[in-house]
N, C-alpha and C positions, 0 to 999 in steps of 0.2 A: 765474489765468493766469500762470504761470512763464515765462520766456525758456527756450529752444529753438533750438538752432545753425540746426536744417533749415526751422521753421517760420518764413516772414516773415511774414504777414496771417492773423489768427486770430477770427473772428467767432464770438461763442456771444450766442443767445438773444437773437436783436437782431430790435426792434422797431421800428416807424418809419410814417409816415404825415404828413395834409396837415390841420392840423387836429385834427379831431375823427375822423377820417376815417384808420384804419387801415389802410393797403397790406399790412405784413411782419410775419410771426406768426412768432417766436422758432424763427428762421432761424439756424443753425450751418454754418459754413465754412470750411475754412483752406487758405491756396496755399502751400507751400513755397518756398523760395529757387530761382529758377532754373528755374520752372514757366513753362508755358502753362496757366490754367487757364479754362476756359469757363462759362456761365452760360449756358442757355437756356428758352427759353419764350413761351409766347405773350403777344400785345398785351396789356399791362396785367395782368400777375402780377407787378410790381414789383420789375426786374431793374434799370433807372436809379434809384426808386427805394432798390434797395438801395446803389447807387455814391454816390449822394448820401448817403446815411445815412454812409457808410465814410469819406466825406470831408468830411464836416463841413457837408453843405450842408446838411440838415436837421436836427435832433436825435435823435440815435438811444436808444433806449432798450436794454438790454440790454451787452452788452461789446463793443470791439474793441481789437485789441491788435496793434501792428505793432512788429516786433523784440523781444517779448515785454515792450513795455511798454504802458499802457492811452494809449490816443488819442480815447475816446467824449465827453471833455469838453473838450474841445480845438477850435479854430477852424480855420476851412478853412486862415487864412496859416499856424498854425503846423504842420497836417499836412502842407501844401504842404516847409515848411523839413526835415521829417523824411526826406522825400524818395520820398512818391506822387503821381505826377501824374495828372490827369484829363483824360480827351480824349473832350468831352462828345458826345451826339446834337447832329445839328446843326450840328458844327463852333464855332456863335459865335464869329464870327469879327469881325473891324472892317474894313467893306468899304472906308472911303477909305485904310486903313493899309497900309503896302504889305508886303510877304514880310518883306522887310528888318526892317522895323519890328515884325511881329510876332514874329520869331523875337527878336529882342533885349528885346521885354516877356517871352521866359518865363523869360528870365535873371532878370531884372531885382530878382524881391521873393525869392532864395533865396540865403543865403549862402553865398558859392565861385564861383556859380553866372554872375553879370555879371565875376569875374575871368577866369574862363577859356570865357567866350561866343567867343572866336574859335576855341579850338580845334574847340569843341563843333561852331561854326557850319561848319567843315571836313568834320564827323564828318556833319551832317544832310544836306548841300550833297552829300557823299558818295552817301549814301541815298538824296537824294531829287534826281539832277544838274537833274531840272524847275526847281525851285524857285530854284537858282540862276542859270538862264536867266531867272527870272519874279522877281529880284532887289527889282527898282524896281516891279515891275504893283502895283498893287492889288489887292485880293483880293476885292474884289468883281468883277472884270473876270475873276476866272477860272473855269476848267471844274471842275463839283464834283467830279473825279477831282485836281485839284489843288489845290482849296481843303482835302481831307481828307490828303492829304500836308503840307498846309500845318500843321491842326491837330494831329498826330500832331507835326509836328516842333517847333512850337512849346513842345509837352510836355517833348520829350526836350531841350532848349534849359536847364530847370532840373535836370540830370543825376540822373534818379530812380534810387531802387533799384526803383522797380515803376511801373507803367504800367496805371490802371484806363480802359480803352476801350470806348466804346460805340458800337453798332452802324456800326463805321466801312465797312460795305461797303453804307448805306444809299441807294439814288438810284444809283448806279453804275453802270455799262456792264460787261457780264462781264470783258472784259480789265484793266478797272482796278481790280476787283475780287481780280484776280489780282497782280496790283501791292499793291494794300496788304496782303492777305496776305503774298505775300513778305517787304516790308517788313517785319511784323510780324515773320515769321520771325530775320530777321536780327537784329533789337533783341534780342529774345529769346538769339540763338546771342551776342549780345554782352554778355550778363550782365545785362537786365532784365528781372523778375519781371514776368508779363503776365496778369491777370484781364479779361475779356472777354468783352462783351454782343454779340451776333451774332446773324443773323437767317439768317443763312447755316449751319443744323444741321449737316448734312452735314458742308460744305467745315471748318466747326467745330472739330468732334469727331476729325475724320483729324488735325488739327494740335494737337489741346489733348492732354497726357498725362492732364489728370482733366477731368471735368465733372460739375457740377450743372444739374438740371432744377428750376425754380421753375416753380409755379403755384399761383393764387390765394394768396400773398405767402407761401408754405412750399415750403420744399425737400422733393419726395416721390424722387428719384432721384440717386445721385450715384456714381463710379466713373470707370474708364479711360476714353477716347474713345471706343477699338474695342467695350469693352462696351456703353457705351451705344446705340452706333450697332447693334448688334445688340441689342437691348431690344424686345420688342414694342410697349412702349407708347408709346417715343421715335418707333419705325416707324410704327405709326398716327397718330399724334397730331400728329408735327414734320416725316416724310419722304414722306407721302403712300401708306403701303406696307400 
């Protein structure tokens, strides 16, 4: 694995699993700088997973290499410091902590990252004006169209070059769905590399420039959005068609 100006996240042959218990069969992947790139698939063909793998939560077996240097033996704080953040299913969030309080722990463990938390906290506050009406709430008292702006912004609070998301349009209301899309968009038009678990094919695929399809823990389909989305097997199998 060489460095590469255009490649940021470069996964070959990567394995992974719970256990004894195998999920990801020597899975290859790489998102370019400056990508939206998609992941999709059905429940449990081991698309979190693979993000866990990539970030250190579990032990990956096989390579990963971010910036064109290897990161597969490496711990979550110190991939965190290289600069991908994770914005898990779920959210996990700290319900008595309030906005405020979470956006300043994602500063908090990445060097740069707690000195310049006020501009940043400008730049989210921007993004997301809810959150800074919802300042002081707690984050257990809010609507999970705001709790997932809340986790997305948390992320971007330790100033990533890339943003690995999972299924952040899960539990949603269509229009708030349309909100963190957007959102997304934006991050992206402002220079953060975006790999993302989505449950939303479709809406997906129109916004990712590539995507892979995972099932049963291997990649069998990968290309443009629009290709995929005209794929017959994507059509039956993800769009209902």
């Amino acid at each position: 694995m060489g460095p590469t100006d255009r490649v940021l996240l470069r996964v070959e042959r990567l394995r992974a699993g719970y256990g004894r218990v195998q999920v990801l069969w020597d899975v290859d992947l790489h998102v370019d700088r400056g990508e939206i790139v998609c992941l999709v698939g059905a429940n449990g063909a081991g698309k979190t997973t693979l993000l866990r793998a990539i970030t250190g939560v579990i032990p990956p077996r096989g390579a990963v290499a971010f910036e064109g240097s290897r990161i597969d033996a490496r711990g979550t704080a110190a991939i965190a410091r290289l600069g991908i953040a994770h914005v898990p299913e779920g959210r996990q969030l700290f319900p008595g902590m309030t906005v405020r309080e979470h956006l300043e722990l994602g500063a908090a463990f990445v060097p740069g990252a707690w000195d310049h938390r006020g501009e940043t906290l400008e730049r989210v506050y921007t993004l997301f004006p809810r959150l800074r009406e919802r300042e002081r709430q707690a984050a257990g008292t809010m609507s999970g169209g705001e709790q997932q702006m809340l986790a997305v912004a948390r992320s971007l609070m330790a100033r990533p070059k890339m943003l690995l998301v999972d299924e952040p349009s899960l539990g949603l209301a269509p229009v708030l769905v349309q909100a963190v899309f957007a959102a997304l968009r934006e991050i992206n038009r402002q220079g953060v590399t975006i790999l993302l678990v989505e449950q939303n094919v479709r809406q997906t695929l129109l916004m990712a420039q590539r995507g892979y399809v995972l099932e049963n823990g291997r990649i069998v389909l990968e290309g443009p959005g629009p290709a995929l989305l005209a794929n017959d097997h994507v059509k039956a199998a993800y769009l209902g068609l």
